[in-house]
C-alpha positions as CSV (number, residue, x, y, z in Angstrom):
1,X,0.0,0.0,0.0
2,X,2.9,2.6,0.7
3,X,1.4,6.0,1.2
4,X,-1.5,4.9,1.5
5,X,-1.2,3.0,4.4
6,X,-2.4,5.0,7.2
7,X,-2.4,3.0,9.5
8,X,1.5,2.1,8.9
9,X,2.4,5.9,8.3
10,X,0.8,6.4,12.6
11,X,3.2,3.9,13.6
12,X,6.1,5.5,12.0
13,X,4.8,9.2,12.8
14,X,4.5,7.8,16.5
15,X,7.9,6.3,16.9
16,X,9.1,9.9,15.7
17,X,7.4,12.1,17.7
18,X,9.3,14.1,20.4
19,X,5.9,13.9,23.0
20,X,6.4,9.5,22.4
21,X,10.0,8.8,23.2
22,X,11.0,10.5,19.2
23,X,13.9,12.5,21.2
24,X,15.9,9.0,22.1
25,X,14.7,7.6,18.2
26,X,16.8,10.3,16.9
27,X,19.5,10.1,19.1
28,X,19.3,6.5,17.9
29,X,19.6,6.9,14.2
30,X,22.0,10.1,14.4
31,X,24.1,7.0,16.4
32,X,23.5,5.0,13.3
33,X,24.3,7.3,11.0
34,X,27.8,8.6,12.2
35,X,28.7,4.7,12.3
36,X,28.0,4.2,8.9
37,X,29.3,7.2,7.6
38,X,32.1,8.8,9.8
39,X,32.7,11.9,7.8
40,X,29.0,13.1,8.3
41,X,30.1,13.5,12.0
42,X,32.2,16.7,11.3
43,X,29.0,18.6,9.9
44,X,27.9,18.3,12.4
45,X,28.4,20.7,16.4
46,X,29.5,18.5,19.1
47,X,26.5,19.2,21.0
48,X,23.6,17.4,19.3
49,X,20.8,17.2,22.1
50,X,18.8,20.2,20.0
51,X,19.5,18.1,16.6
52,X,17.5,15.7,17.6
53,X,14.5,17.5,19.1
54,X,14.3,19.6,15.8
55,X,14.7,16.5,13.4
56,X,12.1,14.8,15.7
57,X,9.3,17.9,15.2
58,X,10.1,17.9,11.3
59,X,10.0,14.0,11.2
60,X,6.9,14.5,13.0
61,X,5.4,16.8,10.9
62,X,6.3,15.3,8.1
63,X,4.8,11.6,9.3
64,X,1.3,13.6,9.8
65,X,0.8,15.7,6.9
66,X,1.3,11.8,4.9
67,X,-1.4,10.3,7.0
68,X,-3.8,13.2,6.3
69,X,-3.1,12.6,2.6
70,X,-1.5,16.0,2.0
71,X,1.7,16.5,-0.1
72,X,2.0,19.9,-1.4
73,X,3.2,21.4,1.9
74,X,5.7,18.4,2.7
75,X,7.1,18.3,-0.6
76,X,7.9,22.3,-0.3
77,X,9.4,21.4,3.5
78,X,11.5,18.9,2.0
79,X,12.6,20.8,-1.5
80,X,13.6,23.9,1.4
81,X,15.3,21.5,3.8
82,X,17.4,20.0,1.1
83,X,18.7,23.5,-0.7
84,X,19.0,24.5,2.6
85,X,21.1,22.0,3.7
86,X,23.5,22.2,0.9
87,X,25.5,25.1,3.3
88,X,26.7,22.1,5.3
89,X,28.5,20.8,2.5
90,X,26.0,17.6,2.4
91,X,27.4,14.8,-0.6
92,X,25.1,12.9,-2.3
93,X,26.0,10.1,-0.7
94,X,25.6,11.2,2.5
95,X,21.6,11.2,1.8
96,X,21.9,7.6,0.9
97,X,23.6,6.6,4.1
98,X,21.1,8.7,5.6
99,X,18.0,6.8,4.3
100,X,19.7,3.5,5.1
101,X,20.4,4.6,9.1
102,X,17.1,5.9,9.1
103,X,15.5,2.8,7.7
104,X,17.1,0.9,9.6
105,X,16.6,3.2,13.1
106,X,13.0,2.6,12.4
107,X,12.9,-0.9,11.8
108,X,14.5,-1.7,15.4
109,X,12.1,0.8,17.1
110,X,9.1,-0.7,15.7
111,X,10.3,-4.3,15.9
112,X,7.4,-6.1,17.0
113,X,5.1,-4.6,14.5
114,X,7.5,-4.7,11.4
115,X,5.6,-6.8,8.8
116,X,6.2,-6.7,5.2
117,X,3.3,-4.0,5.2
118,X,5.1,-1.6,7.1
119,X,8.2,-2.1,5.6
120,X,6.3,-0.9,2.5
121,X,5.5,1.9,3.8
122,X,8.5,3.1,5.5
123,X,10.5,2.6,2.3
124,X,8.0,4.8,0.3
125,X,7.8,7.6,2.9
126,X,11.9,7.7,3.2
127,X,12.2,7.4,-0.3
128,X,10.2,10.4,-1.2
129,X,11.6,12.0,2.0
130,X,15.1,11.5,0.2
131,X,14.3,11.7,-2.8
132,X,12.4,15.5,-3.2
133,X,15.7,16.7,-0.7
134,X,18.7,15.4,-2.6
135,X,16.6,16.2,-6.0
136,X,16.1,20.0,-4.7
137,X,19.5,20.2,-3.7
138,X,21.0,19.0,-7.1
139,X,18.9,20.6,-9.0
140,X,19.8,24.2,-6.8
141,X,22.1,26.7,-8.7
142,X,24.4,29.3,-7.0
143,X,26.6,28.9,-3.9
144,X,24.5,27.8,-0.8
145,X,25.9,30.9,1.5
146,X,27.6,33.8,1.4
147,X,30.4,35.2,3.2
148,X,30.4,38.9,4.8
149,X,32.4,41.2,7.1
150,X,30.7,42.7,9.7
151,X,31.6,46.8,9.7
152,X,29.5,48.7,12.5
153,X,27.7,46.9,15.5
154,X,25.6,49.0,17.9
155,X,25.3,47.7,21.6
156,X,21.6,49.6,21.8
157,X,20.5,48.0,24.8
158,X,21.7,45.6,27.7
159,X,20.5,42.9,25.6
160,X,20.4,44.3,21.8
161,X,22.7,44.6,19.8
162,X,22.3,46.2,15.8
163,X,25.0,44.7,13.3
164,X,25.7,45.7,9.9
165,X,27.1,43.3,7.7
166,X,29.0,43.9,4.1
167,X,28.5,40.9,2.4
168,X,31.2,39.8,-0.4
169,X,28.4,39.2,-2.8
170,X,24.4,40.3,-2.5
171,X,22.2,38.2,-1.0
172,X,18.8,37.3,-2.9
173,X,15.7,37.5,-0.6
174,X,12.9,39.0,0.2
175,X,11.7,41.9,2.9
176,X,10.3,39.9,5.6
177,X,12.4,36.8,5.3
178,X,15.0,34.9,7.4
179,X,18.2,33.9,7.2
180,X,20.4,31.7,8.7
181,X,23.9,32.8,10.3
182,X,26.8,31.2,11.3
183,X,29.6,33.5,13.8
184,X,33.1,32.8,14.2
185,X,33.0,31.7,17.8
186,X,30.6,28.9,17.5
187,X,31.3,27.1,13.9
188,X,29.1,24.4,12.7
189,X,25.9,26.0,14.3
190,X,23.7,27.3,12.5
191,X,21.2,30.6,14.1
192,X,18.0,32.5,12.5
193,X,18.2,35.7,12.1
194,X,15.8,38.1,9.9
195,X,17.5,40.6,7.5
196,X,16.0,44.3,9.0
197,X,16.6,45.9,5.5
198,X,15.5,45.4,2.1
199,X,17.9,43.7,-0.2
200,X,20.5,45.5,-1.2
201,X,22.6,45.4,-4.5
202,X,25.7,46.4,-3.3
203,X,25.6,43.7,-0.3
204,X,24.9,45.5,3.0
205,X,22.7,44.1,4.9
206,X,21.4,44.4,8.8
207,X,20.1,42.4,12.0
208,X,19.2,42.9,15.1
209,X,20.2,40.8,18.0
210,X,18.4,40.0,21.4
211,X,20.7,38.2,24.3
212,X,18.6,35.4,25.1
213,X,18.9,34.4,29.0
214,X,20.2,30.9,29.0
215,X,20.8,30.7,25.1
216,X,24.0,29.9,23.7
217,X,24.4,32.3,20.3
218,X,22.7,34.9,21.1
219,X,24.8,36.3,24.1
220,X,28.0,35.6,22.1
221,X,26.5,37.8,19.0
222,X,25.6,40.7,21.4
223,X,28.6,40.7,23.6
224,X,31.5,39.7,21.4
225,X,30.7,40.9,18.0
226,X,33.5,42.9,16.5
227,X,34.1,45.1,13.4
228,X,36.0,42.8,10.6
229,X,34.4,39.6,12.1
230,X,33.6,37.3,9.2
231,X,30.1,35.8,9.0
232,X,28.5,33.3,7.0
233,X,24.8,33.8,5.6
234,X,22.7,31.0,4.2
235,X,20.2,30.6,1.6
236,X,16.8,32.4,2.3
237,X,13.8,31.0,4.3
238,X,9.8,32.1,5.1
239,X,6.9,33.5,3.1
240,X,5.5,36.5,5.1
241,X,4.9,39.4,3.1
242,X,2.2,42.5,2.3
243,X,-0.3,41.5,-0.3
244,X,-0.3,45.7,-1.7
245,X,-3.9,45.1,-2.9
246,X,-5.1,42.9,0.1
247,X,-6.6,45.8,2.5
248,X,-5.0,47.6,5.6
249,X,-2.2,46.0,7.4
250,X,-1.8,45.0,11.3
251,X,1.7,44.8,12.7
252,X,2.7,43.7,16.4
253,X,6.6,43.0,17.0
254,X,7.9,42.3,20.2
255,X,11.6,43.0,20.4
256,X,13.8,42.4,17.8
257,X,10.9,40.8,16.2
258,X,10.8,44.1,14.4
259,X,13.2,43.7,12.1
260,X,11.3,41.5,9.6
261,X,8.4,43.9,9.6
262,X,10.8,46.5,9.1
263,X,12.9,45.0,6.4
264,X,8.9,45.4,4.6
265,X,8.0,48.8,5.6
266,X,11.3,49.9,4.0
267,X,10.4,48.1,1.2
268,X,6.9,49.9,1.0
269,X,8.4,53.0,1.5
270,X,9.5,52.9,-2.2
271,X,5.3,53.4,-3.3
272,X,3.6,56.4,-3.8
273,X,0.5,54.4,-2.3
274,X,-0.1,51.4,-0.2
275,X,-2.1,50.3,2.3
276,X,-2.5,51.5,5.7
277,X,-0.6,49.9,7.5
278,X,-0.9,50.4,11.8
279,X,2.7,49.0,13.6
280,X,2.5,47.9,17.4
281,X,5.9,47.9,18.9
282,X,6.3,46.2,22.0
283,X,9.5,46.0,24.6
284,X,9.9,45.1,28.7
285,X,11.3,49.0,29.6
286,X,10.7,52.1,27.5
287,X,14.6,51.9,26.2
288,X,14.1,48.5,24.6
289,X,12.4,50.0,21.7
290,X,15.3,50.6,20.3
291,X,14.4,51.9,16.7
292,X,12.2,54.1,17.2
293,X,14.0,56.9,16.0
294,X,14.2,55.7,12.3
295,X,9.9,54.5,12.3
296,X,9.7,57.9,13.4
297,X,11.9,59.3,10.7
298,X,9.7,56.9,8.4
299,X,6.3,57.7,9.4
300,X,7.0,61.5,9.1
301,X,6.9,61.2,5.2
302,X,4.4,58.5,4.7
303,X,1.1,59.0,6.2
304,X,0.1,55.6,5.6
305,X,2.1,54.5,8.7
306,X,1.2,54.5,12.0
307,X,3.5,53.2,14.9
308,X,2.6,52.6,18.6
309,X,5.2,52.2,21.0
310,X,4.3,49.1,23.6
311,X,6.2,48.9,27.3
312,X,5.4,46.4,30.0
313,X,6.9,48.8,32.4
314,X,6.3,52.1,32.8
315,X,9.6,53.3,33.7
316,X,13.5,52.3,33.0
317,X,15.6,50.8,34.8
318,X,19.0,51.9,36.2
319,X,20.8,50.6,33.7
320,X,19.4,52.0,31.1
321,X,21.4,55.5,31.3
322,X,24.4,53.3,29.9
323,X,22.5,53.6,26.4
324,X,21.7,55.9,24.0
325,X,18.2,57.2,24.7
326,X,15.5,55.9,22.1
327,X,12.8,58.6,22.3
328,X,11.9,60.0,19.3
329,X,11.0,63.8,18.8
330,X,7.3,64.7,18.9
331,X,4.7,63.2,16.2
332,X,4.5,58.9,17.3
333,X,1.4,57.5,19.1
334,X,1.9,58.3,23.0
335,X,3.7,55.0,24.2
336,X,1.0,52.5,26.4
337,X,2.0,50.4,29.2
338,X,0.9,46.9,29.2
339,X,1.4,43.5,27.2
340,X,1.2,43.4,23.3
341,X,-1.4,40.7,23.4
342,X,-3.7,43.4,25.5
343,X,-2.7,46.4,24.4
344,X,-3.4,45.2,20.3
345,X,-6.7,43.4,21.1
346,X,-8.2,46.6,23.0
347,X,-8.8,48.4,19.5
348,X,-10.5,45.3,18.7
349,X,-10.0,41.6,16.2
350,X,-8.7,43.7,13.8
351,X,-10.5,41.0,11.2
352,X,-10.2,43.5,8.2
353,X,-6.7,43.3,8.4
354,X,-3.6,41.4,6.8
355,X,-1.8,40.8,10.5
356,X,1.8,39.9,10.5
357,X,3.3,39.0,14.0
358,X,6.6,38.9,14.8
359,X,8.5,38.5,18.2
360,X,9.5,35.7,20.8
361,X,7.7,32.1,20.5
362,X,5.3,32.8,23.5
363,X,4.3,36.6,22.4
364,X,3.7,35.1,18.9
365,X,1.3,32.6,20.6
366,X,-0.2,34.7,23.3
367,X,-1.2,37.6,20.2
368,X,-2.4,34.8,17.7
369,X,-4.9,34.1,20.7
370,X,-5.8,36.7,21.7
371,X,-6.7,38.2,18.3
372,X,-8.2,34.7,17.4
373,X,-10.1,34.7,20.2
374,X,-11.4,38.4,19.5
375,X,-12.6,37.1,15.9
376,X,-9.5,37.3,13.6
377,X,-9.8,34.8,10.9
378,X,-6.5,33.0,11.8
379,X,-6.2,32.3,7.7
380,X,-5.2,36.2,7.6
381,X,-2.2,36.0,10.4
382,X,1.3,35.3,9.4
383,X,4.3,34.4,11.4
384,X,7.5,33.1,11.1
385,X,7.7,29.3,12.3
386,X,8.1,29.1,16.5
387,X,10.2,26.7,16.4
388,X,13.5,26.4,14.4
């Protein structure tokens, strides 16, 4: 039966899934795998515990969308995650070793229901999992990263830091898209970051950085970054964007979740006419909202933007005196105290809106329902994936 074995596709969904024990099936196969093939090891970082959790959600993922008998959107996962991962320097025969530790990592797990039916199955599912990845890749044109030298950083914030970037060639991709990075001081590993500029043709390009506490990358970037570092972008990722003739526009960024919805007010600011578009942008303290300066700067000469600074507190803390002050001369929204989620849903749903949310996994959630939950038709909200 192959894919169309449901039943079969459960099994092997289940023995995947990180909430089922999918964690230690990964670790498992990854085991597998580096036996098989030794030099896929060194493509790897040493630490691998968050390796397996994300190839567990996207195994996952994948497993379901075949049991509801739906391939467009697993094909175009696969076809990204196999251009994508041609900026680890994957060989072709490294996806062949793959399938068989895989295959083979799923056999033991699901040993005592492993029939010839199943083994159908699994072969058809890994087969086109392999198959659309290593066809996507090949068939990819152009270097799968680029190189740049970072020229100006600005510590803006305890925790944010803005980085400008020269990159030795441009970088395709559109406003509202992410990247991946990789940073001198911790090779092999891979962070997303989203561009806070349009594209530019002579290479320059922008992000901004939030310390995360307990996260590994992010602190590094903030604290350590230094002019004439050399950084390595990857390949474009994500579909959020402005449909010009779709109605008004909602934003809400939280943070450096701004700099996606930036990157696409820039890019608007190049039309005569556009939508309306209304910009919520939220912070903990008043001097986390960082960039309000240039959305000021933007809004003064295009009236169809309209920005509302967001604090949770009402007043800074001590600290902030050590940074340059963000407020903005006269002319933005009078800045509201409370959380994003609130503050955005006491205007209303907002239902007549294209709403783009950007920001930390748990704002992202915590606005999605709230606005849901207000009426929003949730088919009209975009946001980048929470999990990477």
């Amino acid at each position: 039966m192959g894919l169309d074995d449901r039943d079969g596709l459960r099994m092997l969904r289940d023995a995947v899934d990180p909430r089922l024990g999918g964690v230690e099936t990964m670790r498992e196969f990854y085991t597998k795998w580096f036996a098989i093939d030794m030099a896929v090891r060194d493509l790897f970082p040493p630490e691998l515990t968050n390796q397996f959790t994300v190839f567990s959600q996207a195994l996952t993922f994948l497993f379901n969308e075949l049991v509801e008998q739906r391939a467009e959107e697993p094909v175009a996962f696969l076809a990204q995650l196999g251009r994508d991962h041609r900026k680890y320097g994957v060989e072709r025969s490294q996806y062949f070793s793959m399938h068989e530790a895989l295959y083979t990592t799923l056999r033991s797990r699901l040993s005592d229901n492993w029939d010839d039916k199943l083994d159908d199955t699994a072969r058809a599912a890994l087969e086109l999992f392999i198959g659309v990845m290593y066809g996507a890749a090949d068939a990819e044109g152009g270097p799968p990263f680029c190189d740049g030298t970072v020229v100006e950083i600005n510590r803006v914030s305890r925790d944010i830091s803005v980085i400008r970037l020269q990159l030795d060639q441009p970088l395709p991709y559109f406003p509202g898209q992410y990247v991946t990075v990789q940073v001198p001081q911790w090779p092999r590993r891979w962070r997303y970051l989203s561009p806070a500029i349009p594209p530019d043709p002579g290479g320059a390009i922008e992000f901004h950085v939030r310390s995360v506490t307990g996260g590994m990358i992010s602190p590094t970037v903030v604290v350590e970054t230094q002019p004439g570092d050399r950084w390595r972008v990857s390949n474009p990722h994500g579909g959020m964007q402005i449909d010009r003739n779709g109605g008004d526009v909602l934003m809400v960024a939280g943070s450096t979740g701004l700099a996606p919805l930036r990157a696409l007010i820039m890019d608007l600011a190049r039309f005569g006419e556009n939508p309306r578009v209304h910009l919520f942008f939220g912070a903990r303290y008043p001097c986390e909202l960082y960039d309000l300066r240039t959305l000021w700067q933007i809004a003064a000469h295009n009236p169809w933007l309209s920005v509302s600074p967001v604090s949770e507190f009402a007043q800074d803390p001590p600290w902030a005196a050590d940074y340059p002050d963000v407020q903005p001369p006269r002319g933005l929204h009078v800045r509201q105290t409370g959380r994003l989620p609130e503050v955005v849903t006491k205007y209303g749903n907002w239902s007549d809106r294209q709403i783009l949310i950007c920001g930390g996994p748990d704002m992202v959630t915590a606005t999605v329902e709230a606005l849901t939950g207000k009426g929003a038709p949730p088919e009209q909200i975009q946001h980048d994936p929470l999990s990477g």
